[in-house]
C-alpha positions as a LaTeX table, in Angstrom:
\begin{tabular}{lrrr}
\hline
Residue & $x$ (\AA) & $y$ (\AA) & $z$ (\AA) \\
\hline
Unk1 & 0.00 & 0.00 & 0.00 \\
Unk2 & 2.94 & 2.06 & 0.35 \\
Unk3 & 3.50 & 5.24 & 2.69 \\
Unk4 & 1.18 & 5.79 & 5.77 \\
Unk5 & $-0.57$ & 8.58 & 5.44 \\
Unk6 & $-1.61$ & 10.31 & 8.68 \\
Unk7 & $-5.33$ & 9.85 & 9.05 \\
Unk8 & $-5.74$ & 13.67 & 10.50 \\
Unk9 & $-3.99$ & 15.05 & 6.49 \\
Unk10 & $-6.33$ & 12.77 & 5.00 \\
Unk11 & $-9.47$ & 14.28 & 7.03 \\
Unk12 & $-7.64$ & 17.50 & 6.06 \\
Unk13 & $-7.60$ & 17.14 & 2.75 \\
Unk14 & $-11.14$ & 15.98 & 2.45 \\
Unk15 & $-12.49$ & 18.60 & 4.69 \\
Unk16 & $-10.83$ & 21.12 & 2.35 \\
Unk17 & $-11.84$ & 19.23 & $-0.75$ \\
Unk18 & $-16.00$ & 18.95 & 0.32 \\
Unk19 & $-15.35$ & 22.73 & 1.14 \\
Unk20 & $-13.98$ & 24.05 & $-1.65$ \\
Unk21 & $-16.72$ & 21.61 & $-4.14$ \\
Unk22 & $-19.74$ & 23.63 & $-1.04$ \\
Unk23 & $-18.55$ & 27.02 & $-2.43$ \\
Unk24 & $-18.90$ & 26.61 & $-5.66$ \\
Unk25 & $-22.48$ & 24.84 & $-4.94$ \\
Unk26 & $-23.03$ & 28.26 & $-2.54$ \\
Unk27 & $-22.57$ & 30.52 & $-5.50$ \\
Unk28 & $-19.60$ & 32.37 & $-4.05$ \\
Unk29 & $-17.75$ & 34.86 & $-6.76$ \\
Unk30 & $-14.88$ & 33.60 & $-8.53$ \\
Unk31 & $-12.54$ & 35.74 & $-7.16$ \\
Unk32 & $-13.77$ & 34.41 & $-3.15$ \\
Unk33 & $-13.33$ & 31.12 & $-4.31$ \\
Unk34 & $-9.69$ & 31.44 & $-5.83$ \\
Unk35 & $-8.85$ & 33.04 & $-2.29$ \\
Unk36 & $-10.60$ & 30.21 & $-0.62$ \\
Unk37 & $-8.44$ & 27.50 & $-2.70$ \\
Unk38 & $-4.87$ & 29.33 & $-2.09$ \\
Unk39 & $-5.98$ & 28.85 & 1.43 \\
Unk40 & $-7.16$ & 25.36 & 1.48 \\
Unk41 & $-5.31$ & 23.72 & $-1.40$ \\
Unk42 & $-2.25$ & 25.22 & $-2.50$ \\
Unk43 & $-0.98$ & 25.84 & 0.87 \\
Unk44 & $-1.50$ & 21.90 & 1.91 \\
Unk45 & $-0.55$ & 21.21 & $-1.66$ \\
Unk46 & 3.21 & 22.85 & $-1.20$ \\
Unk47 & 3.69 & 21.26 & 2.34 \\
Unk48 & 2.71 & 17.91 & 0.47 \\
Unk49 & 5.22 & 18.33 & $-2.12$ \\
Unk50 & 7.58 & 19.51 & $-0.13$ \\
Unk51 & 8.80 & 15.88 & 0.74 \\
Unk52 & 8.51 & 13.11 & $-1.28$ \\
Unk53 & 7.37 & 9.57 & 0.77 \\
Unk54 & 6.51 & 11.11 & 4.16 \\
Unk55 & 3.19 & 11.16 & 5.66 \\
Unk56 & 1.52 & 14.42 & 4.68 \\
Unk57 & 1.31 & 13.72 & 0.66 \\
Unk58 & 0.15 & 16.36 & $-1.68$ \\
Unk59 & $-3.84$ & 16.14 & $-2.65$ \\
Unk60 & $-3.30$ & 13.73 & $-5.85$ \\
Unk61 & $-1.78$ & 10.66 & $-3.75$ \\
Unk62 & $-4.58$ & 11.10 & $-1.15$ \\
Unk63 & $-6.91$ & 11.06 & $-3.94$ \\
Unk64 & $-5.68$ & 7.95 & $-6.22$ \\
Unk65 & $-5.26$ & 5.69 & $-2.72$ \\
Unk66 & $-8.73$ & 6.02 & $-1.19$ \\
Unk67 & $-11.12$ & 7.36 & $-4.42$ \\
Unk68 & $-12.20$ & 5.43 & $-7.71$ \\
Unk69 & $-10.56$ & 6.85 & $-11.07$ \\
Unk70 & $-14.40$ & 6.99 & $-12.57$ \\
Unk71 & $-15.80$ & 9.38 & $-9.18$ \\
Unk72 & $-12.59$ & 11.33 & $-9.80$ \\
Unk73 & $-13.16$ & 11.99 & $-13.08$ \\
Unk74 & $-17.37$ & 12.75 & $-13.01$ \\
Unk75 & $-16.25$ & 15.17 & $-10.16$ \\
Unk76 & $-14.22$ & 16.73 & $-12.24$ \\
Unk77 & $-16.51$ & 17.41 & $-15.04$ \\
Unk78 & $-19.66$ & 18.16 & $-12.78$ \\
Unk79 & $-18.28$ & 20.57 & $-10.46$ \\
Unk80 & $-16.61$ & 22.15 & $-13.68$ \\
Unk81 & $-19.98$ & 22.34 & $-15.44$ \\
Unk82 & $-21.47$ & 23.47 & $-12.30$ \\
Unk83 & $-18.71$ & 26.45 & $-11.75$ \\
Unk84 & $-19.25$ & 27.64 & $-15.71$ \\
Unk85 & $-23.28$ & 27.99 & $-15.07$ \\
Unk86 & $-22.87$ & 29.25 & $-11.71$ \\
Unk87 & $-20.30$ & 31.68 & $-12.43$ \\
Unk88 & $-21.84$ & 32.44 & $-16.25$ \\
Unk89 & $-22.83$ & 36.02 & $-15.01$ \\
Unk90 & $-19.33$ & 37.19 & $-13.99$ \\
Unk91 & $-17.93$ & 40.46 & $-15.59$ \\
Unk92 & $-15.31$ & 38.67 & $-16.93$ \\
Unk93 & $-17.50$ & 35.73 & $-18.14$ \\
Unk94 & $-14.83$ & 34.60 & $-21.35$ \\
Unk95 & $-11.75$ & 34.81 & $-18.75$ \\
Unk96 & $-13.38$ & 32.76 & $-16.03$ \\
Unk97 & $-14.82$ & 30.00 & $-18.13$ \\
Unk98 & $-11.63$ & 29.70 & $-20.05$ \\
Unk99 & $-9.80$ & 29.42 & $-16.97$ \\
Unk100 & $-12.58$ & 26.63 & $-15.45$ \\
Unk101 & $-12.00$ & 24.72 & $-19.04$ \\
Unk102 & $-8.02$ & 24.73 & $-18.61$ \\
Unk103 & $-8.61$ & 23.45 & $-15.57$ \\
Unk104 & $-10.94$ & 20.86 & $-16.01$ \\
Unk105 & $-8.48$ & 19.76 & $-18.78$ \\
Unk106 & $-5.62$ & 19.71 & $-16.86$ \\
Unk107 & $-6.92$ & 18.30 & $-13.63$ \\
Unk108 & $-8.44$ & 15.06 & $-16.07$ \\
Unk109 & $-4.60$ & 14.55 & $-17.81$ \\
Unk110 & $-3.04$ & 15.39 & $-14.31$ \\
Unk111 & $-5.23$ & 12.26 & $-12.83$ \\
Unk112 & $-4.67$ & 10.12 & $-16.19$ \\
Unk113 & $-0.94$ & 10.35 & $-15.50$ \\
Unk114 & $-1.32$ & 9.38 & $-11.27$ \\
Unk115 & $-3.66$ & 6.71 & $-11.87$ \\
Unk116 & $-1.76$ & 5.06 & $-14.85$ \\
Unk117 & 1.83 & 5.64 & $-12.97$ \\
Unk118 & 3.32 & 3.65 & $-10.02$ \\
Unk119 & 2.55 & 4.00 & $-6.76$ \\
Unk120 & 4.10 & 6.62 & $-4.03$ \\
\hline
\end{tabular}
C-alpha cells in the first residue's frame, strides 16, 4: 500500500476538498473562491510536495489511494460544469470559463498520468 498517510492530512484534505466543491455549490464569486483555494489547497498542496514519501502527501496521492478513477473523473466534469453555469454572469465571463476549461483539462490529464503511474 505504500507510505502511511496520517489519518488527521487525510481528514484534512477531504475537509478542504468537500469545502472548496460547497462554495462553488453556494454561489460564491470567482474571485472568493480562488482566495478560498490558495488557502485550502495550494498551501497543503506545497507542504505535500515539499517531501517526497513522508506522511503528509500532496492532494493527488490522497486522492488515487482512497477514491475510484471513474468518481474522480465525473467530479471533475460536474463541479466544472457546475462552476461555468454558476459563475456564467461574472464580468469577466470569457476569462473565467476559459480558466474553469483549462482546468478541467488539466486536472483530467493530471489524474490520467497518477492513476496510470506507479505507486508513491
Amino acid at each position: 500500500m505504500g507510505t502511511r498517510f496520517d489519518r488527521w492530512w487525510v481528514a484534512l484534505w477531504t475537509a478542504n476538498t468537500v469545502l472548496l466543491g460547497g462554495l462553488i455549490l453556494a454561489n460564491v464569486r470567482p474571485s472568493t473562491w480562488l482566495a478560498s483555494a490558495v488557502a485550502l489547497f495550494f498551501i497543503p498542496e506545497a507542504i505535500g510536495l515539499a517531501r517526497a514519501g513522508d506522511s503528509l502527501p500532496p492532494l493527488t496521492f490522497v486522492i488515487r489511494r482512497y477514491v475510484p478513477r471513474w468518481a474522480v473523473d465525473a467530479a471533475v466534469f460536474g463541479f466544472g460544469a457546475f462552476a461555468a453555469m454558476t459563475w456564467w454572469s461574472s464580468p469577466h465571463r470569457t476569462a473565467v470559463i476559459v480558466a474553469i476549461a483549462a482546468t478541467v483539462g488539466w486536472l483530467i490529464n493530471h489524474f490520467d498520468v497518477a492513476f496510470d503511474g506507479p505507486g508513491e
